[in-house]
C-alpha positions in Angstrom: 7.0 39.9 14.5 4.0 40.7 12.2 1.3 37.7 12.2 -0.4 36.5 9.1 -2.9 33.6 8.5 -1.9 30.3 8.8 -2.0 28.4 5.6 -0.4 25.2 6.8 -2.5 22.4 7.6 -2.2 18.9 9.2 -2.5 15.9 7.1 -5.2 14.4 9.6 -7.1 17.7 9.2 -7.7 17.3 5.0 -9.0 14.2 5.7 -13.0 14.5 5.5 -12.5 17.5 3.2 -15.3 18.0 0.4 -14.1 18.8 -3.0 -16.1 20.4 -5.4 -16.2 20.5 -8.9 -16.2 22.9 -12.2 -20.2 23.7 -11.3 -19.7 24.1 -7.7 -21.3 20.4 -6.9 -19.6 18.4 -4.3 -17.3 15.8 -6.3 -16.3 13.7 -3.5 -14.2 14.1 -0.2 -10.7 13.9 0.5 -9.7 10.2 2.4 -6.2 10.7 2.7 -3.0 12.6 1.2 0.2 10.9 -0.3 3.6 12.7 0.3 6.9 12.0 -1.7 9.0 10.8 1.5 11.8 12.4 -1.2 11.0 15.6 -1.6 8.3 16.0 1.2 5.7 17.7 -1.6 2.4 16.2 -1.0 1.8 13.9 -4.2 -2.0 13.4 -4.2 -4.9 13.4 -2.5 -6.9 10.0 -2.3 -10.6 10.8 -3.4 -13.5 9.0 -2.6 -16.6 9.5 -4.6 -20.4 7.9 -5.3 -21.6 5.6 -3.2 -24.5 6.4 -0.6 -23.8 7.8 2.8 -19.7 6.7 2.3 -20.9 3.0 1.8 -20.0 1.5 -1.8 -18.0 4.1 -3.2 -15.0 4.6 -5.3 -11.7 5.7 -4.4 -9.4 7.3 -6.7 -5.3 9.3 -6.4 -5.5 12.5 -7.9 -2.5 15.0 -8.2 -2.1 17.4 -5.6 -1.9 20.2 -8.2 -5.7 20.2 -9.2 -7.2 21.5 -6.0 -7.5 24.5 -4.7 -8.7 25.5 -1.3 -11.8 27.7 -0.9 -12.1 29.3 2.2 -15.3 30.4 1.3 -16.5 26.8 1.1 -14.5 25.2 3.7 -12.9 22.9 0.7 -11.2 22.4 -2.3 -11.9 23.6 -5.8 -11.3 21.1 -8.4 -11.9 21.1 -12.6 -12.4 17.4 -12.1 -15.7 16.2 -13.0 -17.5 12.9 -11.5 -17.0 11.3 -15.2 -13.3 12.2 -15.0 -12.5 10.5 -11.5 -14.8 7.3 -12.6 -12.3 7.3 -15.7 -9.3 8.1 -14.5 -6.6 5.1 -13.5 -7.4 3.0 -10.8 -5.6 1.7 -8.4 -3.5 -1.6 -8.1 -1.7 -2.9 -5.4 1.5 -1.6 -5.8 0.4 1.8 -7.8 2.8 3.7 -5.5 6.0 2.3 -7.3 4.8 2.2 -10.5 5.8 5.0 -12.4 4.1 4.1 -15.1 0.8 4.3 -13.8 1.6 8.1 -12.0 2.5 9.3 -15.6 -1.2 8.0 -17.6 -2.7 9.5 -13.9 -1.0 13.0 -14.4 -1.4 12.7 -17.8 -5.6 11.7 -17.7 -5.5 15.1 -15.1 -3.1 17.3 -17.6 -0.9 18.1 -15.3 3.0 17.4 -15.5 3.9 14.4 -13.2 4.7 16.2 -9.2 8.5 14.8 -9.6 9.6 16.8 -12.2 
C-alpha cells in the first residue's frame, strides 16, 4: 500500500480556521461548516468577520466552493473581500430551507448553487 497525505479533515478541526482574502489579509475565521445531509457535500462554511477580539462580529454562510486551503498559511484562500461578506445575504431564521435565499447567496459569490 503506498501512503499519500491526508487531505481529509474533521468538521471540528475547520472550525477556528483563518481565511484570507485576494491581498493575503485575514478576512475572517471559519465558525462552522454546513453539509447537505442529501448528498453529504459540505455546503458552506459559516464566516465570522469584524468585531474585536471575536466580540461584536458578523457572521455570514459562504459557499464551500470559494475557499481553498493553503498549507502554506495553515488556512483558506478566498477572493472574498471584507466589503463582499458585509454585503452578501444575511441570515434569517430559517435560511437553511429557503432556497431562495441559497440561490441570491451563490449568486452574490458567482458561483453556481452546490445542488446542481
Amino acid at each position: 500500500m503506498q501512503d499519500h497525505a491526508s487531505t481529509l479533515v474533521a468538521a471540528d478541526d475547520v472550525t477556528g480556521t483563518n481565511v484570507y482574502g485576494p491581498d493575503g489579509s485575514k478576512v475572517g475565521s471559519i465558525d462552522r461548516v454546513m453539509i447537505d445531509k442529501l448528498s453529504g457535500k459540505v455546503a458552506y462554511a459559516i464566516m465570522t468577520f469584524g468585531g474585536i477580539l471575536g466580540i461584536g462580529g458578523s457572521e455570514r454562510p459562504v459557499p464551500w466552493g470559494t475557499l481553498t486551503y493553503d498549507t502554506g498559511l495553515g488556512g483558506f484562500r478566498t477572493n472574498i473581500t471584507k466589503e463582499q461578506l458585509s454585503d452578501a445575504p444575511s441570515t434569517s431564521e430559517r435560511w437553511t430551507s429557503d432556497r431562495e435565499w441559497e440561490e441570491r447567496t451563490h449568486l452574490t459569490y458567482g458561483l453556481p448553487p452546490y445542488w446542481i
